[in-house]
N, C-alpha and C positions, 0 to 999 in steps of 0.2 A: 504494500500500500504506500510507504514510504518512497519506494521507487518513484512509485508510476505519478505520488506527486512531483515530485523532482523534475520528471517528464516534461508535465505539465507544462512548466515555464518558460523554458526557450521557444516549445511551439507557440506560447503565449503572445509572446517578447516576437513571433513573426506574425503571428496574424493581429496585433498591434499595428506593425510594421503596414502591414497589406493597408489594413483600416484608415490611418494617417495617411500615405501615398492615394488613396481613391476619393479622399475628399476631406474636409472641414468639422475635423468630428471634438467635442468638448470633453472633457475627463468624465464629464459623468454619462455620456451617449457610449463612449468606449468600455466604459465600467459596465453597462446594460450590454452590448453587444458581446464584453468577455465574460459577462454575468462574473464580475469581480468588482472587488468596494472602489473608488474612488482613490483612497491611498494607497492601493495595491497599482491602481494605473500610474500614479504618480510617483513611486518607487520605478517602475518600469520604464517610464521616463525617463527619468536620473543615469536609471541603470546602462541603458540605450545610448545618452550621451554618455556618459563617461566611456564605454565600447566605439567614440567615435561619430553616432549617430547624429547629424546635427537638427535635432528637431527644436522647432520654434513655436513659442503661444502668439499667436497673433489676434488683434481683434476681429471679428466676424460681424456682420449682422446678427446675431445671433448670441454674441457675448466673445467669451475667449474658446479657440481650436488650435488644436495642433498642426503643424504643418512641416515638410521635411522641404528643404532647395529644390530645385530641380535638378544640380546635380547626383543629387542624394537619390532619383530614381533609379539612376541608369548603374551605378553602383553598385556592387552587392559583396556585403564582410557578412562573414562566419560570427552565428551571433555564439557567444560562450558557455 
């Protein structure tokens, strides 16, 4: 059980990844789509940048969303 949490996470940390790349999404719409808390997305975050990712909060219509460069699509690191 322990394992397969462990799993969890890096596939986590990429369908984050997908989520932020396809559009304008807020910590708590991410949080609902990974069906995970809020500070868990925000951890993930951190985690993402510090791995290099360069994700930004930008303001939306909508409030604050995440958002990666554009070069940050074409890219692709081995998440850890």
């Amino acid at each position: 059980m322990r394992f397969d949490k462990a799993l969890a996470i890096p596939k986590r940390h990429q369908k984050l990844l997908r989520l932020v790349r396809a559009g304008d999404y807020s910590a708590s719409h991410l949080a609902k789509e990974l069906n995970v808390s809020e500070p868990t997305i925000n951890r993930d975050i951190l985690f993402l940048r510090q791995h290099g990712y360069r994700l930004k909060a930008v303001r939306s219509g909508r409030g604050w969303a995440y958002r990666l460069p554009e070069k940050e699509f074409l890219r692709r690191r081995p998440i850890p």
